[in-house]
C-alpha positions as a Markdown table, in Angstrom:
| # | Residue | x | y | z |
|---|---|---|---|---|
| 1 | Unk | 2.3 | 28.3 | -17.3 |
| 2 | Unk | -1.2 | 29.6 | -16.1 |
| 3 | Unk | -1.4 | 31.1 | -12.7 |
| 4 | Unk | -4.6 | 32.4 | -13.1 |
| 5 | Unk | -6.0 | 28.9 | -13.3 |
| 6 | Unk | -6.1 | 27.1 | -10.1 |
| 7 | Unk | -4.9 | 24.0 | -9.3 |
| 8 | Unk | -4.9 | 21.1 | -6.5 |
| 9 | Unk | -3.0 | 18.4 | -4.9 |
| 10 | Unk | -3.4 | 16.0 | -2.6 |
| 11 | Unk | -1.3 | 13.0 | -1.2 |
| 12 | Unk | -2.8 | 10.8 | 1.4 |
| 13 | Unk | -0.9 | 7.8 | 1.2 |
| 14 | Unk | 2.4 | 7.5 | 3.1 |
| 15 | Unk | 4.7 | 5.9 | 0.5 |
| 16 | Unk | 7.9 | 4.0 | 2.0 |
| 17 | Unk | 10.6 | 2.5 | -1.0 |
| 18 | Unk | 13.4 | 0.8 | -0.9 |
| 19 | Unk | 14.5 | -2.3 | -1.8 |
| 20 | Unk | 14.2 | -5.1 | 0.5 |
| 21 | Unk | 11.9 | -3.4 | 2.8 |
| 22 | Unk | 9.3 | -6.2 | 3.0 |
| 23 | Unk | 10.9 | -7.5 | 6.4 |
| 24 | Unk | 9.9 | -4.2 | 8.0 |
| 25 | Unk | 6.3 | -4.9 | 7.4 |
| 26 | Unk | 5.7 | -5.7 | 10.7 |
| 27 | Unk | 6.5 | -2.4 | 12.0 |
| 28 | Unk | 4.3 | -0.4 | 10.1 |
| 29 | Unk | 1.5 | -2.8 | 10.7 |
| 30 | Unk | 2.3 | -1.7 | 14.3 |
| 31 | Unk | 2.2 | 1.6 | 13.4 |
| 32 | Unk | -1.9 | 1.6 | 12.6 |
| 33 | Unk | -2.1 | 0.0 | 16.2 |
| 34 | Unk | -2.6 | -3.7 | 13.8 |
| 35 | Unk | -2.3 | -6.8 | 16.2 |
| 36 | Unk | -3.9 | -9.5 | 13.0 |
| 37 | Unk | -3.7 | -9.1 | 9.4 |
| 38 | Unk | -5.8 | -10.1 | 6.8 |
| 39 | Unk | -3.7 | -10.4 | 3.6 |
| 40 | Unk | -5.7 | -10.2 | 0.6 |
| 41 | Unk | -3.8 | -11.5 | -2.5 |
| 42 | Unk | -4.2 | -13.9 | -5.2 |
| 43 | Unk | -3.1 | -17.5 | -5.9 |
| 44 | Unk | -0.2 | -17.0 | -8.2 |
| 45 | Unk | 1.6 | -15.1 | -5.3 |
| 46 | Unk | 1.0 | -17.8 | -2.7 |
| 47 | Unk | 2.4 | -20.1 | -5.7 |
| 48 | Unk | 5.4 | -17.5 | -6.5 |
| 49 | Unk | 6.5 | -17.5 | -2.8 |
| 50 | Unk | 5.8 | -13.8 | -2.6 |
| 51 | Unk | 2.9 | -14.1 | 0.3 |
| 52 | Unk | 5.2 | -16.0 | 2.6 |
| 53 | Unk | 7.6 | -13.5 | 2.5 |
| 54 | Unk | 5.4 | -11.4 | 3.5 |
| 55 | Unk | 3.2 | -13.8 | 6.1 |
| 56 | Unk | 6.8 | -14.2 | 7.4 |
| 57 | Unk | 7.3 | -11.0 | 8.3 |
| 58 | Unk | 4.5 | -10.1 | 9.8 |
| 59 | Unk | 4.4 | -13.4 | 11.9 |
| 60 | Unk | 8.4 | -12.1 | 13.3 |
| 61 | Unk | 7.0 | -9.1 | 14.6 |
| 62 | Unk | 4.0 | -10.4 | 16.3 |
| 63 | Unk | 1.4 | -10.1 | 13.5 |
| 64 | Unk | -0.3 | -12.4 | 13.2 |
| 65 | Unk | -1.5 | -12.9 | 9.4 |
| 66 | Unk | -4.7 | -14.2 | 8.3 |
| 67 | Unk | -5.1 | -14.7 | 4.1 |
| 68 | Unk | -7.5 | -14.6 | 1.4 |
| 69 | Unk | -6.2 | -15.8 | -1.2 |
| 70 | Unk | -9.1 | -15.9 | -4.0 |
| 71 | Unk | -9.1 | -12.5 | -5.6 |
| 72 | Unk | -9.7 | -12.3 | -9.3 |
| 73 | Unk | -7.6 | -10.7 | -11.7 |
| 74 | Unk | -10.8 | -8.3 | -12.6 |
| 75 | Unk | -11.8 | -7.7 | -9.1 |
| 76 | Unk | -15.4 | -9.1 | -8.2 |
| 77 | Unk | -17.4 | -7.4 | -5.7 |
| 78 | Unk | -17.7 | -11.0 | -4.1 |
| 79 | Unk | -14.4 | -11.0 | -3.4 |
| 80 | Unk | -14.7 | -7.7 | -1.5 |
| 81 | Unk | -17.7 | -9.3 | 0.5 |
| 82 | Unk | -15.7 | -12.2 | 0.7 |
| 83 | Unk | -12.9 | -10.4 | 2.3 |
| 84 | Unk | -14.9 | -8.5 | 4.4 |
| 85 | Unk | -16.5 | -11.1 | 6.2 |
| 86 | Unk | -13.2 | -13.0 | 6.9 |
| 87 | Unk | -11.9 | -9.6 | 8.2 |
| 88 | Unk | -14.4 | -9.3 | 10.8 |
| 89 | Unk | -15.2 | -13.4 | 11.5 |
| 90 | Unk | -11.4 | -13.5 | 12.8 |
| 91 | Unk | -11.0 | -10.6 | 14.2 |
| 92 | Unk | -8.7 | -8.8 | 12.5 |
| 93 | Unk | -7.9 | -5.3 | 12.5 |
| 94 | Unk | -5.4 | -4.3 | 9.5 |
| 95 | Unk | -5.9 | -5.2 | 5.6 |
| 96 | Unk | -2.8 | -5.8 | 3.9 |
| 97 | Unk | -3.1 | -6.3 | 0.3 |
| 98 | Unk | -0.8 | -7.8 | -1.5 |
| 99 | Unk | -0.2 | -7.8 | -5.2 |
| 100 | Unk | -1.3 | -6.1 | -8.6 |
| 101 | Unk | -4.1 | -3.6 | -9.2 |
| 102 | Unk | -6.9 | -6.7 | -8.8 |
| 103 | Unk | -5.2 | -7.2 | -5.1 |
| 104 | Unk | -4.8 | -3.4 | -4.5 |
| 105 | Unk | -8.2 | -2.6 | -5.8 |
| 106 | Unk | -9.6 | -5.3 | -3.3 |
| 107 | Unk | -7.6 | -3.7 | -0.4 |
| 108 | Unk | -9.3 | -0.1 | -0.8 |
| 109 | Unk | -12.8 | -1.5 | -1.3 |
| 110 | Unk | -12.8 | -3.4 | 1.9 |
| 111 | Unk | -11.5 | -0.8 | 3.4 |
| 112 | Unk | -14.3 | 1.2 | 2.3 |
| 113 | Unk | -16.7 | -1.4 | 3.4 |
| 114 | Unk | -15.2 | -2.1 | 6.6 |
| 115 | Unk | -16.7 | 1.2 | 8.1 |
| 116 | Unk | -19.6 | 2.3 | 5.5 |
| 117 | Unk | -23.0 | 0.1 | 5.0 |
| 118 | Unk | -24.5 | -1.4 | 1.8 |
| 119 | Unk | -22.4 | -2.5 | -1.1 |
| 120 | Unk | -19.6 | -1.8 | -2.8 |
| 121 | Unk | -21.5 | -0.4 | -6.1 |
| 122 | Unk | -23.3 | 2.0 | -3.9 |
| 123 | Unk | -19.6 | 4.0 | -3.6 |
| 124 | Unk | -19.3 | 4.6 | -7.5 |
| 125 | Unk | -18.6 | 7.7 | -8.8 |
| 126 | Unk | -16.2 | 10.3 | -7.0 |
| 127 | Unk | -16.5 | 11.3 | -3.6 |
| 128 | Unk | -19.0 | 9.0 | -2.6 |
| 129 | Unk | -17.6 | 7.4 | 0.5 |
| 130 | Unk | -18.6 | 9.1 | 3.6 |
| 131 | Unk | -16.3 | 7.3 | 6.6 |
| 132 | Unk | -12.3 | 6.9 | 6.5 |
| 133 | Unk | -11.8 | 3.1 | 5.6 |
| 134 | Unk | -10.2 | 1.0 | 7.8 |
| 135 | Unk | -6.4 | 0.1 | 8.5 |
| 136 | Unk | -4.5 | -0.7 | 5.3 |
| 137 | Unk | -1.7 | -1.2 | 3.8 |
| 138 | Unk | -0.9 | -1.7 | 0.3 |
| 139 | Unk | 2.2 | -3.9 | -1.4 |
| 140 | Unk | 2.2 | -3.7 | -4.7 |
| 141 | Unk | 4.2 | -6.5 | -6.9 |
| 142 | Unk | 3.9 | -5.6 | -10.1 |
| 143 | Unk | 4.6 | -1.8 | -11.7 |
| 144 | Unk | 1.6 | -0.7 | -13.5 |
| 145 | Unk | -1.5 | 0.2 | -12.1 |
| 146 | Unk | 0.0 | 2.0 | -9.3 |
| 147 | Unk | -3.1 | 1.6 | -7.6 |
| 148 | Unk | -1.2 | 2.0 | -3.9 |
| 149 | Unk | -0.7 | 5.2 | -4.9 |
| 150 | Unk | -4.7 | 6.0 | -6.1 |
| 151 | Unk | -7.9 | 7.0 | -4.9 |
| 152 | Unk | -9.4 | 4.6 | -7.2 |
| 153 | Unk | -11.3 | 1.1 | -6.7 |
| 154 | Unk | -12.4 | -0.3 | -10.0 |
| 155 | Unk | -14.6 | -3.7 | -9.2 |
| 156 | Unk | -16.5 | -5.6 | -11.4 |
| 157 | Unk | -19.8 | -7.8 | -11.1 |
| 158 | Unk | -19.3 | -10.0 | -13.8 |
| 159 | Unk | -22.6 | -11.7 | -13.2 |
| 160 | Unk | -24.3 | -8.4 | -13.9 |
| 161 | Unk | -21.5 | -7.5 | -16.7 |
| 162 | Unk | -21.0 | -4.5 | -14.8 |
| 163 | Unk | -17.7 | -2.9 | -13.8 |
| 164 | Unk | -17.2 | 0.6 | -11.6 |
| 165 | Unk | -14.9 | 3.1 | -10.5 |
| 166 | Unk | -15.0 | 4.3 | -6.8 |
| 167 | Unk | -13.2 | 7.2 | -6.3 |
| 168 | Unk | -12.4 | 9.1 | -2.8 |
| 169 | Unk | -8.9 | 9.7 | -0.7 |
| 170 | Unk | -10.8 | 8.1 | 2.0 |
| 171 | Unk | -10.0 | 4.8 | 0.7 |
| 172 | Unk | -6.6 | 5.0 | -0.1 |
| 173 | Unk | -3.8 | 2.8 | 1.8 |
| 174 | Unk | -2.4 | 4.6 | 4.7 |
| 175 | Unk | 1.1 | 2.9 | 3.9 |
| 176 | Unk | 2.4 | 1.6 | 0.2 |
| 177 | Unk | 5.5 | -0.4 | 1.2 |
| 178 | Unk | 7.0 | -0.5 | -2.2 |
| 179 | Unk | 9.7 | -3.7 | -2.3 |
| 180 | Unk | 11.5 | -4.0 | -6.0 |
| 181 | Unk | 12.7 | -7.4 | -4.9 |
| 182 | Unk | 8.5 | -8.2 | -4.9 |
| 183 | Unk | 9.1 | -7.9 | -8.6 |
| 184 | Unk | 11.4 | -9.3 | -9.9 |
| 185 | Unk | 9.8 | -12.7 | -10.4 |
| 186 | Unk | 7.2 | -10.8 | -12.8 |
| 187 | Unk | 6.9 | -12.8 | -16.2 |
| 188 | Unk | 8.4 | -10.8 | -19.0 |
| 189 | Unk | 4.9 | -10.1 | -20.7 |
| 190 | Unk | 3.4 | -9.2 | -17.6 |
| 191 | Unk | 5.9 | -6.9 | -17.3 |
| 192 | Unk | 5.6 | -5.3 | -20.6 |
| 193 | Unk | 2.2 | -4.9 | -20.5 |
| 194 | Unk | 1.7 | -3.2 | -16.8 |
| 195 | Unk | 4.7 | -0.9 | -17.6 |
| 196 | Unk | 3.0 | -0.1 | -20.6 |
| 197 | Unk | 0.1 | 0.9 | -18.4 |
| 198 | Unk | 1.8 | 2.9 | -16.3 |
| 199 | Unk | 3.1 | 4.9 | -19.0 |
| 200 | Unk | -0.4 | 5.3 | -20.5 |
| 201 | Unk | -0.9 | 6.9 | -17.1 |
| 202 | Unk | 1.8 | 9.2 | -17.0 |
| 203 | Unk | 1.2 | 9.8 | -20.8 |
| 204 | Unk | -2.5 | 10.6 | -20.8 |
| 205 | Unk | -2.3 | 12.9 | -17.5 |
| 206 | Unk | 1.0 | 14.6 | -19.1 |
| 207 | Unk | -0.9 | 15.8 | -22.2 |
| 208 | Unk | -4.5 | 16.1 | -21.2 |
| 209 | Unk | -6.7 | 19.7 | -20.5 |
| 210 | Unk | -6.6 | 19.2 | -16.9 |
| 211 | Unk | -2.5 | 18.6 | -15.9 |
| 212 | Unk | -1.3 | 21.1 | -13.8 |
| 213 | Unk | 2.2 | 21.8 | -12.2 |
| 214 | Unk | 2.8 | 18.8 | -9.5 |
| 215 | Unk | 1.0 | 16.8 | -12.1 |
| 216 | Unk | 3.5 | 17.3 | -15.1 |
| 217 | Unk | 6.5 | 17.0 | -12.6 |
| 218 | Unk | 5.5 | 13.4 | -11.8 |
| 219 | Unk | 4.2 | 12.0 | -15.8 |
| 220 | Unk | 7.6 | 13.9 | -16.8 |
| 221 | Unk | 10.0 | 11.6 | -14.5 |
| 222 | Unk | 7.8 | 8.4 | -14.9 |
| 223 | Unk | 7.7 | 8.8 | -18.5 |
| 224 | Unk | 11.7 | 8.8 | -18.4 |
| 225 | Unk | 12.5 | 6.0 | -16.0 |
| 226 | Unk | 9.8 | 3.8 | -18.1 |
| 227 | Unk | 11.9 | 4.9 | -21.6 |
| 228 | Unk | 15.0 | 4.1 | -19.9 |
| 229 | Unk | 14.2 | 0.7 | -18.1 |
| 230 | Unk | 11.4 | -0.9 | -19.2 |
| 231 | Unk | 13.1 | -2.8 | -22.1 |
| 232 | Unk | 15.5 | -4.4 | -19.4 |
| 233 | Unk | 12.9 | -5.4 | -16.6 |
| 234 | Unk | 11.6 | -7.3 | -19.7 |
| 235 | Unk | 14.6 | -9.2 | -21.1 |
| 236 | Unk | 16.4 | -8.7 | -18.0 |
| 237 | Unk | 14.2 | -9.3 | -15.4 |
| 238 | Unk | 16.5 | -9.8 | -12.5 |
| 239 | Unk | 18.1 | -6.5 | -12.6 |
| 240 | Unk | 16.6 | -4.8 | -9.9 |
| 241 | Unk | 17.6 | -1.5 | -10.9 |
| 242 | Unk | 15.4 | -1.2 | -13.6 |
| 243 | Unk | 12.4 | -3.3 | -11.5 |
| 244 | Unk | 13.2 | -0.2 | -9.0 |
| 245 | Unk | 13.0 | 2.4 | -11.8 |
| 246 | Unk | 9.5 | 0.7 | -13.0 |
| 247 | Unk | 7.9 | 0.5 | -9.6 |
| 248 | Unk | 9.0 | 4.2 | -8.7 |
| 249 | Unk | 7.6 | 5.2 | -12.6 |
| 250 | Unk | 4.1 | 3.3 | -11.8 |
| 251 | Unk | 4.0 | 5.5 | -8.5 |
| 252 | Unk | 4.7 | 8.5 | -9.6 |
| 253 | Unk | 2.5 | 8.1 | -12.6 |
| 254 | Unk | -0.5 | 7.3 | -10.4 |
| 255 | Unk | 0.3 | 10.3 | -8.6 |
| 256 | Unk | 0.1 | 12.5 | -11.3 |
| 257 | Unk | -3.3 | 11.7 | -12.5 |
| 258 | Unk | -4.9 | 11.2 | -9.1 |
| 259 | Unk | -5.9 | 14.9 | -10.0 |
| 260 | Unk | -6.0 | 15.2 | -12.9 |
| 261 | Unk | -7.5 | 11.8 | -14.7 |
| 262 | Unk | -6.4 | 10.4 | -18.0 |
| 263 | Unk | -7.4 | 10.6 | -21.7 |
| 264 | Unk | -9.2 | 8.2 | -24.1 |
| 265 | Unk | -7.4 | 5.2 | -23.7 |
| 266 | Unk | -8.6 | 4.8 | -20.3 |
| 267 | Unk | -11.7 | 6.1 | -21.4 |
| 268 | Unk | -12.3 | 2.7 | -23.5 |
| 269 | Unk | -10.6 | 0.6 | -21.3 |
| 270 | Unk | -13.7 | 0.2 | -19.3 |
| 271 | Unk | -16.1 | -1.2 | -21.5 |
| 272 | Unk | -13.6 | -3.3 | -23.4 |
| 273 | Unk | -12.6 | -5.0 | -19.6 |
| 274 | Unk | -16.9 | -5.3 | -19.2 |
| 275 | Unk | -18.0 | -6.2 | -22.4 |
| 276 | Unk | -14.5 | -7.7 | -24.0 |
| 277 | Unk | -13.3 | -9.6 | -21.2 |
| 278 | Unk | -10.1 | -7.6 | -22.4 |
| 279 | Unk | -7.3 | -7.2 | -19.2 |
| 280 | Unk | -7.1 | -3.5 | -18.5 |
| 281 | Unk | -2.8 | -3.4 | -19.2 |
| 282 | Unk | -3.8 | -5.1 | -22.6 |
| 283 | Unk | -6.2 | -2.9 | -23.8 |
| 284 | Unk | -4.0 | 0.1 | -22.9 |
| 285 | Unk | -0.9 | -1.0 | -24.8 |
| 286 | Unk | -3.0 | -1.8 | -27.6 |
| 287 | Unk | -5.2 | 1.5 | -27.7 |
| 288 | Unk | -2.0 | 4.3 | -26.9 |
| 289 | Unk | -0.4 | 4.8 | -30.3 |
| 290 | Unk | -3.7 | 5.1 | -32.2 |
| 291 | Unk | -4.6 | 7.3 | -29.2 |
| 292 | Unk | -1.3 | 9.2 | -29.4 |
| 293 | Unk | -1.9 | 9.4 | -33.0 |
| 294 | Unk | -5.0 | 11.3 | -33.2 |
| 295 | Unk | -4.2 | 13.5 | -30.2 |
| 296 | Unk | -0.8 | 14.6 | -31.2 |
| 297 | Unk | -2.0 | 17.4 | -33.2 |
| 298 | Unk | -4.0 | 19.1 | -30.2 |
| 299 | Unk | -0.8 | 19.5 | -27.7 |
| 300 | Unk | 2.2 | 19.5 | -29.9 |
| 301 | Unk | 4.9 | 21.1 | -27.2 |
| 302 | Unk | 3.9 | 18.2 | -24.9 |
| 303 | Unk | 4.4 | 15.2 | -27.9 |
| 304 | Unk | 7.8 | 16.7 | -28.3 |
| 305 | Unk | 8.8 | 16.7 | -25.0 |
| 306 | Unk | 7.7 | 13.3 | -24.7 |
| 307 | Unk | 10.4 | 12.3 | -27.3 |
| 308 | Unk | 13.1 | 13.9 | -25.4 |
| 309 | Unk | 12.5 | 12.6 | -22.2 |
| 310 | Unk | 12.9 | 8.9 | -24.2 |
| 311 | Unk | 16.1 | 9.9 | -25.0 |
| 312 | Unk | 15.6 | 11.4 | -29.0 |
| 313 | Unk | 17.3 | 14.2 | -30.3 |
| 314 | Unk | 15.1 | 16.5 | -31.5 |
| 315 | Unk | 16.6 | 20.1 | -31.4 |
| 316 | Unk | 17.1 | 20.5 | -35.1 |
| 317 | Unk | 13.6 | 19.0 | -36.0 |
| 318 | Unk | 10.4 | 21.2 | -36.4 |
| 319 | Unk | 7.4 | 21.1 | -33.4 |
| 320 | Unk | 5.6 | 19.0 | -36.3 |
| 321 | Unk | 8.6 | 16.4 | -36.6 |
| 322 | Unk | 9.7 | 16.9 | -33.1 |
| 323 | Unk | 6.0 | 16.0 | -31.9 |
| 324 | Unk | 5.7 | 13.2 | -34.1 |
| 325 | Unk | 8.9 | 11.4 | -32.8 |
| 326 | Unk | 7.4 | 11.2 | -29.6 |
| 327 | Unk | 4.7 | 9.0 | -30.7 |
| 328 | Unk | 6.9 | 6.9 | -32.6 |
| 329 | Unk | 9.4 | 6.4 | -29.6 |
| 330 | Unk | 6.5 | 5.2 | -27.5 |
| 331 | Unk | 5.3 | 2.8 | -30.6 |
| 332 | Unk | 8.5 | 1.4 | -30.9 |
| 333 | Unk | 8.7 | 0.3 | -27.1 |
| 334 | Unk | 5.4 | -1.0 | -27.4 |
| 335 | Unk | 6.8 | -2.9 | -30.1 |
| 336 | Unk | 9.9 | -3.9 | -28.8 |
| 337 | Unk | 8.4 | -5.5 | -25.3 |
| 338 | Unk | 5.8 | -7.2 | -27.8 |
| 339 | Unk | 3.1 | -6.0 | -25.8 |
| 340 | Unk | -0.5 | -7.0 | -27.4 |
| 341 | Unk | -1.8 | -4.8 | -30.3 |
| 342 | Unk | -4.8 | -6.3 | -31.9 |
| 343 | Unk | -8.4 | -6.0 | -30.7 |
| 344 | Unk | -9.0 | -8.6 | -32.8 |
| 345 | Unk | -6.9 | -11.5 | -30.9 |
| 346 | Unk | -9.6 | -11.0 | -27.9 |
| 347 | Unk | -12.8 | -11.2 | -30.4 |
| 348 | Unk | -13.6 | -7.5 | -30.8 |
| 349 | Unk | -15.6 | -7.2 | -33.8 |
| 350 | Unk | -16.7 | -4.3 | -36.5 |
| 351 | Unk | -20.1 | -4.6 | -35.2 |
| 352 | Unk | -19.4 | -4.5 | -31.9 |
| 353 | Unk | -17.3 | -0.6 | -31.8 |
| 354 | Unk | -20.4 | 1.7 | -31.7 |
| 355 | Unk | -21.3 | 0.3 | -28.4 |
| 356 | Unk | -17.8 | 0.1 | -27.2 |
| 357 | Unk | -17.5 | 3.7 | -28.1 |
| 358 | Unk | -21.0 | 5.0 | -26.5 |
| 359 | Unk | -20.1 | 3.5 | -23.5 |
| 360 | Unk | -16.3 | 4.8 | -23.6 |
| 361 | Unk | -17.7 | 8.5 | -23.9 |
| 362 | Unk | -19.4 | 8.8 | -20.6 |
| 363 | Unk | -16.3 | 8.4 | -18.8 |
| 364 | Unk | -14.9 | 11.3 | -17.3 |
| 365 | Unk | -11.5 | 11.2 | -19.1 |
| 366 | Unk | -13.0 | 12.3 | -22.4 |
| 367 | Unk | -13.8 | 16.4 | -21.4 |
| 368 | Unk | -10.2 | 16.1 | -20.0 |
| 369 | Unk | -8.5 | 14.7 | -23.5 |
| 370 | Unk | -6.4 | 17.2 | -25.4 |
| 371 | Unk | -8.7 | 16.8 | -28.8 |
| 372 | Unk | -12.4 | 17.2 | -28.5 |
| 373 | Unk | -13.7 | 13.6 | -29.2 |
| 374 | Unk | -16.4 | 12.1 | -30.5 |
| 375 | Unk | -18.3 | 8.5 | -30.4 |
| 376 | Unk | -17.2 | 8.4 | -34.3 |
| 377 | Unk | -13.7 | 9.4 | -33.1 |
| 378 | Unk | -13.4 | 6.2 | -30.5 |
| 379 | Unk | -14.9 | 4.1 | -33.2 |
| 380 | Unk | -12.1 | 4.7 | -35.9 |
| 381 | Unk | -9.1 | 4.6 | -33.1 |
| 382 | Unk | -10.8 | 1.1 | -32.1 |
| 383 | Unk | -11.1 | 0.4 | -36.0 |
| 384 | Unk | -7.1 | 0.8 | -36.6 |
| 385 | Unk | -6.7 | -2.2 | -33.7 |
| 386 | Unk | -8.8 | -4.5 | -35.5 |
């Protein structure tokens, strides 16, 4: 480990776990000195039952909840309008978002916009936000993005075919109330593909230039509660244990790369959400082995530990073998949650991967990638998805 090299970290958001804890809700609502609620969420939850539980238990302590219910699954920057104005036409003074990163992702932007002028866009980048955003607390209900746990906002304008980061701890929840129980009702393939997510997340931060200390703590432990449960929130949904182990895994994971960022799978998420239409989770479970695969070489020590920490023996195997077991153990859990791996299946084309990759290189998780990278490289780890 290098002393000599600096390193940060910072943790705004108060985190509060435990299974069942959606009935205090109202008390931490209280806490922020909230009196109304506006719950921003999406219409499968209201469907699921999840947002009464939660409208429930505000209502019992006095709160009195006011929802929007329209948020996309890629984010819109009307939404965030949309939300913004309800917030202020009914007087409320708390955001509680509820839901996956779409939901999250809404939570922090209106919180951004709640107390800063313009629009949303104007906030893209890192460290653009000027004011502390208002009141909020974030529920997440699936264990993936781990957005509660993030400085990040990423909101699309589809109409314009754009789609942004904004980036700053001022906009982070001031509470993530993180309920298992909220999860268990998760589809099997949605489950694959957000706990694949969040283990591109603890993956890419674990291995990348940047990681430091706190960092590698967190990615180490989310990487092993992922390898040991994620197969059984899948095919065994209601075992809560395991939805436990995967929501804690998707915190910590956003945790560690709050700091630190992520690598290039992340890198062409971006454009293949903007230009593909491709869900974020989907393009990460299809883009990490081919990722893995042509980074392995560049941080060999970290590969290897990778494979222990999913379980494999490795002691009497070289760093070269050792290293290259840790790709396959993550390929073969891709595999076995049949998580998507074709770029193909969502229209992505030979002709279109130059762009793809130009685009994918200005993001600020490719200096940070173990292996130096080019716009050739991106093409040909696209090219082995098609």
């Amino acid at each position: 480990m290098n002393y000599h090299r600096p390193f940060s970290f910072e943790m705004p958001t108060k985190i509060e776990f435990g299974i069942g804890l959606t009935r205090r809700l109202g008390e931490f609502v209280e806490s922020l000195g909230g009196s109304k609620a506006l719950v921003i969420t999406d219409p499968g939850l209201i469907a699921a039952g999840v947002v009464e539980r939660v409208t429930s238990a505000l209502s019992q302590h006095g709160i009195e909840p006011i929802v929007f219910s329209e948020v996309e699954s890629e984010p819109d920057a009307r939404g965030v309008e949309a939300s913004v104005e309800l917030f202020r036409e009914s007087g409320c003074d708390v955001i509680v978002a509820v839901g996956g990163g779409s939901a999250l992702d809404t939570g922090k932007a209106v919180s951004a916009m709640l107390t800063n002028p313009g629009h949303i866009r104007d906030y893209a980048g890192l460290g653009v936000v000027k004011k502390h955003g208002a009141p909020f607390v974030a529920i997440p209900t699936t264990a993936g993005t781990g957005s509660e746990s993030t400085i990040w906002s990423v909101i699309s304008e589809k109409d314009k075919g754009l789609k942004y980061g904004v980036g700053s701890p001022l906009i982070v929840p001031d509470v993530a109330l993180c309920d298992p129980e909220l999860t268990v009702s998760l589809p099997p393939r949605i489950t694959a593909v957000t706990g694949i997510d969040a283990l591109g997340h603890a993956l890419e931060s674990y291995v990348n230039k940047a990681t430091q200390p706190v960092s590698e703590a967190l990615s180490e432990k989310a990487i092993m509660l992922i390898g040991r449960s994620l197969r059984t929130a899948v095919f065994a949904g209601d075992t809560v244990t395991a939805r436990a182990d995967m929501l804690l895994a998707s915190s910590l994971a956003a945790m560690a790369f709050n700091p630190t960022r992520l690598g290039l799978a992340h890198a062409l998420a971006m454009p293949l959400g903007s230009q593909a239409k491709i869900p974020h989770a989907d393009v990460i479970s299809i883009l990490l082995p081919p990722v893995m695969r042509f980074n392995v070489v560049a941080n060999q020590e970290k590969f290897a530990r990778i494979a222990e920490l999913f379980g494999e023996q490795v002691n009497h195997l070289s760093l070269h073998d050792a290293a290259e077991t840790g790709v396959r153990s993550v390929e073969r859990l891709i595999r076995d949650v049949g998580a998507p791996d074709s770029l193909s299946d969502y229209g992505v084309r030979e002709e279109d991967l130059e762009a793809l990759a130009e685009e994918g290189l200005q993001s600020g998780n490719v200096p940070v990638n173990p292996r130096v990278t080019t716009a050739k490289d991106l093409v040909a780890i696209m090219r082995e998805c098609l």
